[in-house]
Structure formats: C-alpha cells, structure tokens
C-alpha positions in Angstrom: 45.3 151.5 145.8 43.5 154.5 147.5 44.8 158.1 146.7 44.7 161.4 148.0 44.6 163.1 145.0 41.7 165.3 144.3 38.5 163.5 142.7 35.8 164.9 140.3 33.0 163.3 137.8 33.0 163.8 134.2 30.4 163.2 131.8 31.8 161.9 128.1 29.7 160.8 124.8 30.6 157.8 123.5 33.0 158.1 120.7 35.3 160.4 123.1 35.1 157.4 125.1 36.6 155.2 122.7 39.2 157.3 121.8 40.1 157.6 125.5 39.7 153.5 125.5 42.2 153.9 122.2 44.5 155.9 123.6 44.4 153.5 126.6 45.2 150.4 124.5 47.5 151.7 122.1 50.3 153.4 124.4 49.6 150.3 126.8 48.0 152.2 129.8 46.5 150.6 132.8 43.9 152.8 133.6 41.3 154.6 131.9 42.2 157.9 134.7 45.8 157.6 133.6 44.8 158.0 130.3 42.7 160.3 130.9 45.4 162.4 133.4 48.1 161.9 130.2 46.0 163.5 127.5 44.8 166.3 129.8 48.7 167.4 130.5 49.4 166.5 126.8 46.1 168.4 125.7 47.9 171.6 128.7 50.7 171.5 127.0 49.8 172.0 123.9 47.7 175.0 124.3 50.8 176.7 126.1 53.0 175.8 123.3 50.4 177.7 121.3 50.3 180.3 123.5 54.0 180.7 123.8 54.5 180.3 119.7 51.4 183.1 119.6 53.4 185.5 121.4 56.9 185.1 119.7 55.1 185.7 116.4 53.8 188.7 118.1 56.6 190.3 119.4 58.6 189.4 116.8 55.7 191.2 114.4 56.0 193.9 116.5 59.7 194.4 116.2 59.4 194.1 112.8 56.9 196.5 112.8 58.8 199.0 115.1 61.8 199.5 112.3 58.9 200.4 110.1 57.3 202.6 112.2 60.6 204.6 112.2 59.8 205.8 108.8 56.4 207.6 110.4 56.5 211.2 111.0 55.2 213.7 113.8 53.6 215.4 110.7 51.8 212.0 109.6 50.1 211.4 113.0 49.7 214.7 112.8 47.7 214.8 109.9 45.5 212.2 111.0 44.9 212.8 114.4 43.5 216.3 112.5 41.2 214.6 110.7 39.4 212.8 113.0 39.0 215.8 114.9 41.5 214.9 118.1 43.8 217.9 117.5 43.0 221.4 116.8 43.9 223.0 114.3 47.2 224.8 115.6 48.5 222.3 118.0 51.0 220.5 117.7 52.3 216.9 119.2 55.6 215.8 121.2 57.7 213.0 120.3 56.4 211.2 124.0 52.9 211.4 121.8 54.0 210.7 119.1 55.6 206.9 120.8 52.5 206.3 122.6 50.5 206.7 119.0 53.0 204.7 117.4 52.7 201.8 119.9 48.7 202.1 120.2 49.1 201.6 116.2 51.1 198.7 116.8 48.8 197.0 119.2 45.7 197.8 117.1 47.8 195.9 113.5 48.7 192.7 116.1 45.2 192.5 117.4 43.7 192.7 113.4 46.8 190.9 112.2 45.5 188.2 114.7 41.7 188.3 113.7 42.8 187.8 110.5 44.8 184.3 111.1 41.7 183.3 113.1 42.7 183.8 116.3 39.4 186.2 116.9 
C-alpha cells in the first residue's frame, strides 16, 4: 500500500538487525518499518521520560537547596567574594546581590551534582 509519509535510508550492522527482526517477531509485527517506527517512539519516549525525571530531581534539589541557602549570610558571600578579589575591601553587597550569588551557587552545585551522577 503506497504512503505519503516521509522516506529516508538507514544503514544497520547486523546484530541491530536482528534485534529489530526480534522485536519484529516477538510483539507479532508485520513489517520491519513498523518495527522500526515503534522502537523509535518507544526509544523518544524514553529519553523524555529521562529528561522530564532529570529535571524534577533538579528542581526539587534546588528547592531543597534554597531552605538551605537561607542559612547563608550577606557576611559569608561577603567574605568570599573578598577573597577572590571581586569586592574591595570596604564595599559592601545588597540583598538583590546577595540572591543572584545564592542562585548562581545553586546552578553551579546542580551542574557538579549532575557531573557527578554521570550526566557530564
């Protein structure tokens, strides 16, 4: 039966080939492109799911992470800010400073926290 839908070439070795031709036989499929079509979506799918469980671990991390970060002080960024040489040594920082360090800390422990469980 002729299609419409869009057509392109692939190039497989042969032991991917016979775990398409598996798949094929073992849920009972017809053709090898609808077995192909239903492990690409179910191959899609997955890698959202990841995505999606990547970034509730994340935020929730992150909220987490905010009640913690209440405990930080002015005078603690302060300090280190100081020492790497970013503030002189009679100024001072706001509390709008103060939240965007806090939240640049936060983003820097997700993206290490993340490294670390192999997600490079």
């Amino acid at each position: 039966m002729p299609t419409n839908k869009p057509r392109f070439s692939i190039a497989i070795d042969d032991d991917l080939l016979k775990a398409v031709d598996d798949y094929k036989f073992e849920n009972r499929i017809k053709s090898q492109n609808q077995a192909i079509n239903d492990l690409v979506r179910v191959g899609l799918d997955e890698l959202r799911a990841q995505k999606e469980h990547a970034i509730e671990n994340a935020s929730a991390s992150v909220e987490t992470e905010a009640e913690a970060m209440k405990e930080i002080t002015i005078d603690a960024f302060k300090d280190v800010i100081g020492r790497v040489g970013l503030l002189g040594e009679n100024q001072d920082i706001s509390n709008s400073d103060l939240n965007f360090l806090k939240a640049m800390f936060l983003a820097m422990k997700a993206h290490f926290q993340q490294r670390k469980e192999g997600g490079n």
